[in-house]
GUMIZA-817780 format. One record per atom (N, C-alpha, C): x, y, z; residue number from 0; atom name; residue in one letter. Coordinates in steps of 0.1 Angstrom, whole numbers. Each point is the difference from the previous one (the first is absolute). Example, Ala and Ser with C-alpha at 12.3 -4.5 7.8 and 13.67 -1.06 7.14 Angstrom:
2
(r (132; -57; 78); 0; 'N'; 'A') (r (-9; 12; 0); 0; 'CA'; 'A') (r (9; 12; 0); 0; 'C'; 'A') (r (-4; 11; -7); 1; 'N'; 'S') (r (9; 11; 0); 1; 'CA'; 'S') (r (-8; 11; 8); 1; 'C'; 'S') 
REM end
This chain:
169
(r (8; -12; 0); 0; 'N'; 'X') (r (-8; 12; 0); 0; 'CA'; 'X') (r (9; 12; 0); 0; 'C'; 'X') (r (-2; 12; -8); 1; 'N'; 'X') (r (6; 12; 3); 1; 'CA'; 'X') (r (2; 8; 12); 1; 'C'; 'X') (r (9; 6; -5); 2; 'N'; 'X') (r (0; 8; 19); 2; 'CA'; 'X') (r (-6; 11; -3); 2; 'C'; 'X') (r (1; 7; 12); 3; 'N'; 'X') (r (-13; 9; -4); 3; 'CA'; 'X') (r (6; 14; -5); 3; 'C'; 'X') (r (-7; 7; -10); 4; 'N'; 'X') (r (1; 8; -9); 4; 'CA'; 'X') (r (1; -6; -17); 4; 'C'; 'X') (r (5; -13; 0); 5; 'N'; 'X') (r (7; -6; -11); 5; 'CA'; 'X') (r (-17; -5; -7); 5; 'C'; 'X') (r (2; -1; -13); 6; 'N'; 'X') (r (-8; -3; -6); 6; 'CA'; 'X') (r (-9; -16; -1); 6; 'C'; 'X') (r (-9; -1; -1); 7; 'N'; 'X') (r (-10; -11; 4); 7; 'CA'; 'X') (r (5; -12; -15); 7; 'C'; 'X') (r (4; -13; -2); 8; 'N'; 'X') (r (-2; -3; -7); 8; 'CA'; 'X') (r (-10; -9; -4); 8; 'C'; 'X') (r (-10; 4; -10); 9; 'N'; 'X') (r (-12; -8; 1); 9; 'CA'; 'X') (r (-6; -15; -1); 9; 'C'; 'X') (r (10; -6; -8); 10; 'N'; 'X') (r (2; -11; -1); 10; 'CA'; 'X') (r (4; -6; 8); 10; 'C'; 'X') (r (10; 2; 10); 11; 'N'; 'X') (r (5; -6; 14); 11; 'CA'; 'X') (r (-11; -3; 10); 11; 'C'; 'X') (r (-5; 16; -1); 12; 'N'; 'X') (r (-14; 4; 7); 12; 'CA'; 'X') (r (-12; -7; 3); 12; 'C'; 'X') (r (-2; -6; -17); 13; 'N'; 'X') (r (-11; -8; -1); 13; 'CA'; 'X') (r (4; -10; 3); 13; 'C'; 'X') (r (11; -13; -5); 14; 'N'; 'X') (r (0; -14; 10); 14; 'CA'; 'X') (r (0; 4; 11); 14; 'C'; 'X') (r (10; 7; 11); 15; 'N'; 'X') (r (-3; 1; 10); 15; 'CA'; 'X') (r (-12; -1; 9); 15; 'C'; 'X') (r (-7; 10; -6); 16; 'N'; 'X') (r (-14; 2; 5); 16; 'CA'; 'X') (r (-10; -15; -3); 16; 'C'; 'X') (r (1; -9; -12); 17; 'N'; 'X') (r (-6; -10; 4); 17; 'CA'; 'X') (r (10; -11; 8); 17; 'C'; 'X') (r (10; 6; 3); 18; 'N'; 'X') (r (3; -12; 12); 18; 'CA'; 'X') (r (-5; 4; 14); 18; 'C'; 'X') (r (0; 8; 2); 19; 'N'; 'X') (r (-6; 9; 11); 19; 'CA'; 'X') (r (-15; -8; 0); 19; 'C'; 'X') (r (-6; 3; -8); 20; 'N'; 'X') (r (-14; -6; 1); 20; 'CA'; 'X') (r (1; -13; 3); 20; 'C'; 'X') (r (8; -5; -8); 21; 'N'; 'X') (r (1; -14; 5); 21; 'CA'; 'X') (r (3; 2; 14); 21; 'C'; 'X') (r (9; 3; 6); 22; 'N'; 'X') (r (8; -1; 13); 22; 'CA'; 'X') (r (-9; 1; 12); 22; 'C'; 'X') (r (-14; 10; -4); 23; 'N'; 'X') (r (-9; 5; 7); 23; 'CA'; 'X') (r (-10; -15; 2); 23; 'C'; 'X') (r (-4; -9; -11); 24; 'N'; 'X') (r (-3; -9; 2); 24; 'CA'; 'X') (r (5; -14; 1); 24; 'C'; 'X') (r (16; 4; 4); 25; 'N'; 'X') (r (7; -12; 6); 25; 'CA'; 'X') (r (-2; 3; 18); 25; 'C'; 'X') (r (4; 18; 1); 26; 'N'; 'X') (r (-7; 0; 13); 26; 'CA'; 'X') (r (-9; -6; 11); 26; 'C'; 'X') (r (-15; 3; -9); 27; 'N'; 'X') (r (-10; -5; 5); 27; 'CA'; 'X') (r (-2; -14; 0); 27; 'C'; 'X') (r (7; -6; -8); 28; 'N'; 'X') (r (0; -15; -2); 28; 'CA'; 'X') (r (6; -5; 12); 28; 'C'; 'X') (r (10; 4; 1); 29; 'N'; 'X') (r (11; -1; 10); 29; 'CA'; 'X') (r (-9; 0; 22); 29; 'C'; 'X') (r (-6; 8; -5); 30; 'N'; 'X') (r (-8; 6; 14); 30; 'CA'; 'X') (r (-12; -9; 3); 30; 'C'; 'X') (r (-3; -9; -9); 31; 'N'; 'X') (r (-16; -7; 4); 31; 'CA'; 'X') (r (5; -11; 7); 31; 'C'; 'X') (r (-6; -4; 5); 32; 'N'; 'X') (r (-4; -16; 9); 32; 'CA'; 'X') (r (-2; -8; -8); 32; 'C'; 'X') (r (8; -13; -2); 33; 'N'; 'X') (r (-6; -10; -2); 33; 'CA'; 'X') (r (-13; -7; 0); 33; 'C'; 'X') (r (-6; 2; 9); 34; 'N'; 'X') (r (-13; -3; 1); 34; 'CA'; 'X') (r (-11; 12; -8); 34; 'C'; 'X') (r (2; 12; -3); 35; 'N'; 'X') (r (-2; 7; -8); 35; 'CA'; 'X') (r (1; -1; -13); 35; 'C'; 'X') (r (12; -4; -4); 36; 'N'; 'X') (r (4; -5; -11); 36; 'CA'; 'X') (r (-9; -9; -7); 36; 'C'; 'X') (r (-8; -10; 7); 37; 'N'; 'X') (r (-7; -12; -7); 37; 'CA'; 'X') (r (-14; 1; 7); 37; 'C'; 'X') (r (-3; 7; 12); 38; 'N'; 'X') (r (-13; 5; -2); 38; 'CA'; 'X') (r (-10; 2; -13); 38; 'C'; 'X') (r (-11; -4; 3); 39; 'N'; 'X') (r (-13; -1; -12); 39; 'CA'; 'X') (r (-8; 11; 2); 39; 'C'; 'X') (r (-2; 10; -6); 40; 'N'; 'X') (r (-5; 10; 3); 40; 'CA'; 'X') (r (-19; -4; -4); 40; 'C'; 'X') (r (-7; 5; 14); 41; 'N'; 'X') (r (-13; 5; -5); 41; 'CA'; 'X') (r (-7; -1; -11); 41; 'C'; 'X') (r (-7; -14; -1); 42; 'N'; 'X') (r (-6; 1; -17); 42; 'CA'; 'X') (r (8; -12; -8); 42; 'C'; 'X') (r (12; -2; 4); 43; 'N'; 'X') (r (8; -10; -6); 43; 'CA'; 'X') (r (12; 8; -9); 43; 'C'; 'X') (r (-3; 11; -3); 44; 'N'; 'X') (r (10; 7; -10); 44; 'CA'; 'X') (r (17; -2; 0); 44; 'C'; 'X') (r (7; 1; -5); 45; 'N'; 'X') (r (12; 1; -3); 45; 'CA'; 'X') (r (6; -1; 18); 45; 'C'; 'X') (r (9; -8; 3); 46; 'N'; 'X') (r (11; 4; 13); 46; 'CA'; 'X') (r (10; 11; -8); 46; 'C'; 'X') (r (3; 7; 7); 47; 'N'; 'X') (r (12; 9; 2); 47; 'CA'; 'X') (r (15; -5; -4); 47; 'C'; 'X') (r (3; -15; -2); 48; 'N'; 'X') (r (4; -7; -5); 48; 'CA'; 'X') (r (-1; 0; -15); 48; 'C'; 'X') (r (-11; 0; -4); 49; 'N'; 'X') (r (-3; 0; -13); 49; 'CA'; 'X') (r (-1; 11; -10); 49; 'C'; 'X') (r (-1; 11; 8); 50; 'N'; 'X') (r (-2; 10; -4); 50; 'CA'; 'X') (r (15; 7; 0); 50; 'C'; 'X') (r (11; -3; 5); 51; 'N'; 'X') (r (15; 6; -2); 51; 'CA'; 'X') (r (5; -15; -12); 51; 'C'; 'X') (r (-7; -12; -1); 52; 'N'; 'X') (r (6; -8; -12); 52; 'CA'; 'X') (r (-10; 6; -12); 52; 'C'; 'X') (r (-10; 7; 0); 53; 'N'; 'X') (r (-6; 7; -12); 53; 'CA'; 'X') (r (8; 12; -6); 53; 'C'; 'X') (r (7; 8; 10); 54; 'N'; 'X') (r (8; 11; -4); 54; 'CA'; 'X') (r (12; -10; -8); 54; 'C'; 'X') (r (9; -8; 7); 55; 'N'; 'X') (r (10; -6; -4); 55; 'CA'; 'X') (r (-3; -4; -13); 55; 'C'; 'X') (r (-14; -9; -1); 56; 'N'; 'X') (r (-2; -3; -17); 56; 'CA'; 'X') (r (-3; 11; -10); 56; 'C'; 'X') (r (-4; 8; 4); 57; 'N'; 'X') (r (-4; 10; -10); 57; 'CA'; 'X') (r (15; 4; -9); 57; 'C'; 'X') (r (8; 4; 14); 58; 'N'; 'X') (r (9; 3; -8); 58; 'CA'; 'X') (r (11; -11; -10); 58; 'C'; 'X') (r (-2; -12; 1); 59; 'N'; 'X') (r (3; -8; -5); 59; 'CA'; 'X') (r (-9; 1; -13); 59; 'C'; 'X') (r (-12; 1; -1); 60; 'N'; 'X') (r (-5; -5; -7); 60; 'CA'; 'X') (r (5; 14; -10); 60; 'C'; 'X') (r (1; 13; 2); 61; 'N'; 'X') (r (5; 14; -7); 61; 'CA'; 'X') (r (13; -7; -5); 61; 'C'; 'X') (r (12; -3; 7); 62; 'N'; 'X') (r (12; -4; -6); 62; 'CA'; 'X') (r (-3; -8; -12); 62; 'C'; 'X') (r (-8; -9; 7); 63; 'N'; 'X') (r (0; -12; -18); 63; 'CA'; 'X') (r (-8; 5; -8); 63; 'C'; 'X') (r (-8; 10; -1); 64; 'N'; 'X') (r (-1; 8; -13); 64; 'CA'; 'X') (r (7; 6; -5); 64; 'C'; 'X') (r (5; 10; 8); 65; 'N'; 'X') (r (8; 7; -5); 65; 'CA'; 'X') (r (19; -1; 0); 65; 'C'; 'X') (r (1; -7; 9); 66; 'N'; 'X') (r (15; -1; 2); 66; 'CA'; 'X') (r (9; -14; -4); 66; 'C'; 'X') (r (-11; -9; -5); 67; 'N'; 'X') (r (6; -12; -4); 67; 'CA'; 'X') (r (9; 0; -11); 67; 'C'; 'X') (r (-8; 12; -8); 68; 'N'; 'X') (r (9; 1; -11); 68; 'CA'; 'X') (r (9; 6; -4); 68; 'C'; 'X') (r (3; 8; 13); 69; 'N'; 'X') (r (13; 9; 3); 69; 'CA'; 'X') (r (15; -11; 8); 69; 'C'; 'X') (r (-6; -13; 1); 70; 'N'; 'X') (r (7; -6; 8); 70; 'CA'; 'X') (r (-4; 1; 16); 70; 'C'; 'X') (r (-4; 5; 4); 71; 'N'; 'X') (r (-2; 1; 15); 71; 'CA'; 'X') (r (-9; -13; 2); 71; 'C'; 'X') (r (7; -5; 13); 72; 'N'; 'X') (r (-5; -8; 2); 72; 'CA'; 'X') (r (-11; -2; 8); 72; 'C'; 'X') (r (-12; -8; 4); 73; 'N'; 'X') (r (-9; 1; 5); 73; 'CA'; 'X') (r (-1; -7; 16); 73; 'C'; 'X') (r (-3; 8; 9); 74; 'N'; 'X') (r (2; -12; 11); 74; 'CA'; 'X') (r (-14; -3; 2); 74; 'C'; 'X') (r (4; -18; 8); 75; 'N'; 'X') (r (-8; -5; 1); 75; 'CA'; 'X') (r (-15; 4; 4); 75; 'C'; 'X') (r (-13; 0; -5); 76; 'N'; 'X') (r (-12; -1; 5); 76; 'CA'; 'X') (r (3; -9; 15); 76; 'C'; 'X') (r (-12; 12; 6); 77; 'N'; 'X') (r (-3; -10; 16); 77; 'CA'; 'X') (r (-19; -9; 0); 77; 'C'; 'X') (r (0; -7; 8); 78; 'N'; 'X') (r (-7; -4; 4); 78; 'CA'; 'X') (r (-10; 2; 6); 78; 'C'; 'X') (r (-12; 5; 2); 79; 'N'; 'X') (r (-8; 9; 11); 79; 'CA'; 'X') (r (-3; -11; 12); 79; 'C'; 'X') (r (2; -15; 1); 80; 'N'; 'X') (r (-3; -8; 8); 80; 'CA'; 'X') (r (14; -1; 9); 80; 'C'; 'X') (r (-1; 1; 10); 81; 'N'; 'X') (r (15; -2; 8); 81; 'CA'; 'X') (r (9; 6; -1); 81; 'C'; 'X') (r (1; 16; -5); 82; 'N'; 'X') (r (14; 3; -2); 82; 'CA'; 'X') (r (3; 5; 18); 82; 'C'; 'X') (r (11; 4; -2); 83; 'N'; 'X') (r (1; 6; 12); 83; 'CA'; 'X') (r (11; 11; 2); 83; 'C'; 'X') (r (-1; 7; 12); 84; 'N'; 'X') (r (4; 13; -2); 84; 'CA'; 'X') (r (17; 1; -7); 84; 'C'; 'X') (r (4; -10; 5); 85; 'N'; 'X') (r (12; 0; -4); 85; 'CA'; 'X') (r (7; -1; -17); 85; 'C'; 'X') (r (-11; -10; -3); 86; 'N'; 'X') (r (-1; 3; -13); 86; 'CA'; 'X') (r (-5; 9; -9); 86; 'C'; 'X') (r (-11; 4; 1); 87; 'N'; 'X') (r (-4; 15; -1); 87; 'CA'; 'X') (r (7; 9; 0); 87; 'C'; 'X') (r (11; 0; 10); 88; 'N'; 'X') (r (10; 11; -2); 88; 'CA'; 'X') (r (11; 5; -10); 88; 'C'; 'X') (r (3; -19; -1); 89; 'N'; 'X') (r (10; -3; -13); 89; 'CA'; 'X') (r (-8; 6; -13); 89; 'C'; 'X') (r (-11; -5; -2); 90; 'N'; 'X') (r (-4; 6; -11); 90; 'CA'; 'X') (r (0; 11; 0); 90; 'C'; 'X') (r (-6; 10; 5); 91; 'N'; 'X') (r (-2; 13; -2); 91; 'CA'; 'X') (r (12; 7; 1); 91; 'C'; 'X') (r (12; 0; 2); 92; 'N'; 'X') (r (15; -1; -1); 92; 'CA'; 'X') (r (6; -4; -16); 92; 'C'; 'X') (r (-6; -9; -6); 93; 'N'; 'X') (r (4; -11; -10); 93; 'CA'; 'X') (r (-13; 10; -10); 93; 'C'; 'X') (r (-9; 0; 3); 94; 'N'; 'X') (r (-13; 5; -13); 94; 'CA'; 'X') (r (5; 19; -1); 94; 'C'; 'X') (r (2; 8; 11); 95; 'N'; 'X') (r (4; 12; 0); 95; 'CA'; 'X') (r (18; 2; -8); 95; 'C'; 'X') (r (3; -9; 1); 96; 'N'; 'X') (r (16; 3; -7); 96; 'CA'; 'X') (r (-3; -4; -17); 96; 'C'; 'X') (r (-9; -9; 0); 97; 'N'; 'X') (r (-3; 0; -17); 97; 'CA'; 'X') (r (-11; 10; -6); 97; 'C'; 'X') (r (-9; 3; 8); 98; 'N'; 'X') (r (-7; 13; -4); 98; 'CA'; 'X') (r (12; 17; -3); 98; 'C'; 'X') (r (10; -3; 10); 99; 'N'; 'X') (r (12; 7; -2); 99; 'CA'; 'X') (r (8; 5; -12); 99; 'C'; 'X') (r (-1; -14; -4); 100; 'N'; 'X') (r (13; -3; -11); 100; 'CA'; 'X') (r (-9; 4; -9); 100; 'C'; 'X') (r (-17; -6; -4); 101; 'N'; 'X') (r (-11; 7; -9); 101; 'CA'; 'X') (r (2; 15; -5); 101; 'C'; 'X') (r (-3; 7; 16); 102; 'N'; 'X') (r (0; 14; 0); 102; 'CA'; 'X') (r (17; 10; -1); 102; 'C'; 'X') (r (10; -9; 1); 103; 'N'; 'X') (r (15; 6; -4); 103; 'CA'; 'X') (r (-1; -4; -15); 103; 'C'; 'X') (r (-8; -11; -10); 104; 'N'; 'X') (r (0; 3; -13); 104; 'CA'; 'X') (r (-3; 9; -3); 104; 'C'; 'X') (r (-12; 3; 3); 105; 'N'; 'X') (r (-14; 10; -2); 105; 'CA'; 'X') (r (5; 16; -2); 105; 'C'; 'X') (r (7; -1; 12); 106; 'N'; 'X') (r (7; 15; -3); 106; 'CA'; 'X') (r (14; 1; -6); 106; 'C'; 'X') (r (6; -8; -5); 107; 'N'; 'X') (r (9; -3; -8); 107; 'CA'; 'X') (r (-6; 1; -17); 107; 'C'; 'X') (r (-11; -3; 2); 108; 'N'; 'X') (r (-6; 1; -12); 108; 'CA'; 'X') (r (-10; 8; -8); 108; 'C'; 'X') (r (6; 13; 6); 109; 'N'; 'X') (r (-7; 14; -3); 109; 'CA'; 'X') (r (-14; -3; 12); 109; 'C'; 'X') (r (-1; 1; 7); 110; 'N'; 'X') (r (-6; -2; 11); 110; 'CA'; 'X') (r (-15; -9; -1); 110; 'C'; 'X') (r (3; -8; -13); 111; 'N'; 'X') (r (-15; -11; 0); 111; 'CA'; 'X') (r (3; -13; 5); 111; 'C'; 'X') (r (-5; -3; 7); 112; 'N'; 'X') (r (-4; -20; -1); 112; 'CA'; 'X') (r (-11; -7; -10); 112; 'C'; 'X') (r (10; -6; -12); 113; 'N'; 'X') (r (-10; -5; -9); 113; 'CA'; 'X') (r (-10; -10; 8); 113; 'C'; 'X') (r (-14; 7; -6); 114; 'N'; 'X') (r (-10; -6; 5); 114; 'CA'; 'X') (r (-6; 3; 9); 114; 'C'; 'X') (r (3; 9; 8); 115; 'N'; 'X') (r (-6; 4; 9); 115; 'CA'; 'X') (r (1; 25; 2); 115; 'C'; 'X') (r (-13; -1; -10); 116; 'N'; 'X') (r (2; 13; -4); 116; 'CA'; 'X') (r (-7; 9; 15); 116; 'C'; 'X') (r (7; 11; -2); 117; 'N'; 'X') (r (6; 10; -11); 117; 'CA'; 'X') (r (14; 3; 7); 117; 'C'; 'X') (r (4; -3; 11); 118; 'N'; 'X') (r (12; -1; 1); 118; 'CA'; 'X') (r (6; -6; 13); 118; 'C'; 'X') (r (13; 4; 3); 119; 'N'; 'X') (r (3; -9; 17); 119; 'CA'; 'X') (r (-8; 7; 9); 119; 'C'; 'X') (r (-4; 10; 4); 120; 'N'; 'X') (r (2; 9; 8); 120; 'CA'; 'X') (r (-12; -2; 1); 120; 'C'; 'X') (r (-11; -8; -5); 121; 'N'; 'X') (r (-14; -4; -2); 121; 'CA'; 'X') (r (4; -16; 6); 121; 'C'; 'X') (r (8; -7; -3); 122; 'N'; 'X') (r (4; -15; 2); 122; 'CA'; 'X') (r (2; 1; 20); 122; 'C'; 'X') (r (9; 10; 1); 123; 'N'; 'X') (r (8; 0; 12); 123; 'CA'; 'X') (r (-14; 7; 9); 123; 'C'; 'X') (r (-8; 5; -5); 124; 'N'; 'X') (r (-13; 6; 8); 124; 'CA'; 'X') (r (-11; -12; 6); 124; 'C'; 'X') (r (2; -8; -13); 125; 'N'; 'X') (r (-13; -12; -3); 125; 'CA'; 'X') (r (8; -8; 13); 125; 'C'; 'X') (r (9; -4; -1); 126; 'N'; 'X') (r (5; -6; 15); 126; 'CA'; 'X') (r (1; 4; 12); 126; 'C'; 'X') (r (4; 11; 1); 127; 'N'; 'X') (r (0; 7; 14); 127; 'CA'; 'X') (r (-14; -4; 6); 127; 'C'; 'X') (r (-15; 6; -12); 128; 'N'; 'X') (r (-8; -2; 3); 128; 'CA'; 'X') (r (-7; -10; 5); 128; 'C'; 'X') (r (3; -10; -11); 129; 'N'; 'X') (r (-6; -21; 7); 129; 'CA'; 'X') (r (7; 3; 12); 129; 'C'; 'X') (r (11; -2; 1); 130; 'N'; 'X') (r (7; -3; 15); 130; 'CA'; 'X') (r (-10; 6; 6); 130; 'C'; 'X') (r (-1; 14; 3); 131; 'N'; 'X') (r (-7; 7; 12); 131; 'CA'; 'X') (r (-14; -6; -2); 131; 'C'; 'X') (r (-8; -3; -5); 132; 'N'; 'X') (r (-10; -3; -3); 132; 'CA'; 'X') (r (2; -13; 14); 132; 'C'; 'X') (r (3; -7; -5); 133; 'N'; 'X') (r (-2; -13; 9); 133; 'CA'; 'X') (r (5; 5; 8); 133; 'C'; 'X') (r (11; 8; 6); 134; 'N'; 'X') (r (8; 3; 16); 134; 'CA'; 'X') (r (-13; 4; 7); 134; 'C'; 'X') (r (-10; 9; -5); 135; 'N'; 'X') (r (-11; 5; 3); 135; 'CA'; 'X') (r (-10; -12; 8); 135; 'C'; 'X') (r (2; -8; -11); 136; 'N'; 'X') (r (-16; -14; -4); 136; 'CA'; 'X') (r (10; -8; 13); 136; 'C'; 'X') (r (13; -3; 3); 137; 'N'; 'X') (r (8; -8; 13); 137; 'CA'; 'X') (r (-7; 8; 12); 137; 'C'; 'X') (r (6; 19; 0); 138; 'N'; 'X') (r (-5; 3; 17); 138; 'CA'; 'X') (r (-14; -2; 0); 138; 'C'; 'X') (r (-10; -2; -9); 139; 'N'; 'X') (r (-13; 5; 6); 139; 'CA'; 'X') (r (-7; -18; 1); 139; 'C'; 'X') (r (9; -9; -2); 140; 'N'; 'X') (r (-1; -14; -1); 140; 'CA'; 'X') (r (2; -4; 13); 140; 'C'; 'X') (r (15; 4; 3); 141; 'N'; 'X') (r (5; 0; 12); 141; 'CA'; 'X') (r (-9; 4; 16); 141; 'C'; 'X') (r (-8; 8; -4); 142; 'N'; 'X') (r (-7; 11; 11); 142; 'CA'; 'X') (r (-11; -8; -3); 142; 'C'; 'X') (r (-10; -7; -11); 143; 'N'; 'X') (r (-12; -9; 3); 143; 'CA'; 'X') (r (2; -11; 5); 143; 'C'; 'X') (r (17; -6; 0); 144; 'N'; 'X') (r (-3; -13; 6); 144; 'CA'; 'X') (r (8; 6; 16); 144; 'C'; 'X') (r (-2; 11; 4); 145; 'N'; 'X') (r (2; -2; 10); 145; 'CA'; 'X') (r (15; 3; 5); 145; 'C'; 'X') (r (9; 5; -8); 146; 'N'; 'X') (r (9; 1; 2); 146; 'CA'; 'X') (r (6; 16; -5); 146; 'C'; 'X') (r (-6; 10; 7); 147; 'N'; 'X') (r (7; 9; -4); 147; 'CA'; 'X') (r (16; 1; 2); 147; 'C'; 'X') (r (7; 6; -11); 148; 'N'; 'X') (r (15; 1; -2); 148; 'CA'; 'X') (r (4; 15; 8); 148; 'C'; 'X') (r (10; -5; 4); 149; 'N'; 'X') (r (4; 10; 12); 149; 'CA'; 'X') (r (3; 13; -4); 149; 'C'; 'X') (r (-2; 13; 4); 150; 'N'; 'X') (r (2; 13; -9); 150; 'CA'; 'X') (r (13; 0; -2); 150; 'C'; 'X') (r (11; -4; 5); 151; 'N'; 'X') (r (18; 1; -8); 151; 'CA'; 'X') (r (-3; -9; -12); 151; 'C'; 'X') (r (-10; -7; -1); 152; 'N'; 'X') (r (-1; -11; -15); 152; 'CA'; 'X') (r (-5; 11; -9); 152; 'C'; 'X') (r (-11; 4; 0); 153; 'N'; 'X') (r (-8; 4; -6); 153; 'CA'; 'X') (r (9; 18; -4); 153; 'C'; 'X') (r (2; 8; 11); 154; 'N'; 'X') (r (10; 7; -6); 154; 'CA'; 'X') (r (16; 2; -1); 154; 'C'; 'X') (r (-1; -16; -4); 155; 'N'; 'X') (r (15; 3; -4); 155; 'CA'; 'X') (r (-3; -8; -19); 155; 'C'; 'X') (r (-15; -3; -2); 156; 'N'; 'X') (r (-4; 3; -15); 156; 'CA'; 'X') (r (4; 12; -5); 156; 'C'; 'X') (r (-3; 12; 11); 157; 'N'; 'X') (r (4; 11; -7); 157; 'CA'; 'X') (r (13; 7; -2); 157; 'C'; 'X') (r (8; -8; 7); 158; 'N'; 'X') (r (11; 6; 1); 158; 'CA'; 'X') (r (16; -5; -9); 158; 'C'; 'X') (r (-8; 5; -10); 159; 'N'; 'X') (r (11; 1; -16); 159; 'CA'; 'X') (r (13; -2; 1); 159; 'C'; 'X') (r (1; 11; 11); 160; 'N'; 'X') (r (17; 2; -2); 160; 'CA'; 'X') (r (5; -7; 10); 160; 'C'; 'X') (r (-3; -8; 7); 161; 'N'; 'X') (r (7; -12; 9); 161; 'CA'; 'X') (r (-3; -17; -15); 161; 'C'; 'X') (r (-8; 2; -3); 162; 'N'; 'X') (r (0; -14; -13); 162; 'CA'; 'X') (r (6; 3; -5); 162; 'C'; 'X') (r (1; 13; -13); 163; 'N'; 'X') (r (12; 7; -6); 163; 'CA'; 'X') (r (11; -9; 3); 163; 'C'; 'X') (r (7; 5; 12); 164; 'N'; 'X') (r (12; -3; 6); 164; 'CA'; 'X') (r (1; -19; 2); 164; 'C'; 'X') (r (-11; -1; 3); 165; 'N'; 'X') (r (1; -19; 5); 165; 'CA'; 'X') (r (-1; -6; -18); 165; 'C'; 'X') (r (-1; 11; -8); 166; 'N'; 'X') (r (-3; -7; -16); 166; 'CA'; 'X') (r (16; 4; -5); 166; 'C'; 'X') (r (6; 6; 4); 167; 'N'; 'X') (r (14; 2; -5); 167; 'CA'; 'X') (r (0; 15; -4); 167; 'C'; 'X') (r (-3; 4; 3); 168; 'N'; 'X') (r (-1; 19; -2); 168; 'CA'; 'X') (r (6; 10; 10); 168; 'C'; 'X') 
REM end
């Protein structure tokens, strides 16, 4: 990162920033309970479990459209039956570093990712976004089955510039 006065570079900027996102939802992964983790939520819907291997696939499933044919390689799809946190974490470590290498084409390449229009900066938004989406759909999952997440959990979602740093920044 630049020091301060020095100029922002944007492309650094942007992977960074989706590791960060990621880091924010290695965080919260990092913070649940086991028993949390595989809890059945109300209604039967998705565990919290399932719902951090849905983010992991998504992005897998983006790489093999778009990045297969750049060479990048695809990591493995998870399971929504049994994974567990540990592995969950590998992934989203493993799916976030190839979304990476996607978005370091992307802006190497006049700033598009073939296939996914109109540019990175639209790519690197669409993720930030899913991520938060579900971090959202975990705390308020968390709090129906009874387990509210403790406020250093919950605001240290917001606090950027400590992930930043824990993401290599």
């Amino acid at each position: 990162m630049p020091r301060s006065g020095q100029p922002v570079d944007l492309a650094e900027a942007a992977v960074h920033a989706l590791a960060t996102s990621n880091q924010v939802d290695v965080f919260l992964v990092e913070h649940l309970s086991d028993e949390l983790w595989s809890s059945v939520p109300p209604g039967g819907r998705k565990t919290i479990g399932a719902i951090v291997t849905h983010i992991h696939n998504v992005r897998c499933m983006w790489v093999t459209m778009l990045g297969r044919k750049l060479g990048i390689e695809v990591p493995a799809h998870l399971g929504r039956a049994g994974v567990t946190r540990e592995q969950a974490l590998v992934a989203l470590r493993e799916s976030q570093a190839a979304l990476s290498r996607l978005l370091e084409h992307g802006l190497a390449s006049g700033g598009k990712v073939a296939g996914f229009p109109p540019d990175v900066m639209h790519f690197l938004a669409y993720f930030v976004a899913h991520d938060a989406h579900h971090r959202g759909q975990i705390c308020m999952l968390a709090r129906q089955l009874g387990h509210r997440l403790p406020p250093d959990v919950t605001a240290g979602l917001w606090q950027w510039s400590a992930r930043a740093k824990e993401a290599g920044g």
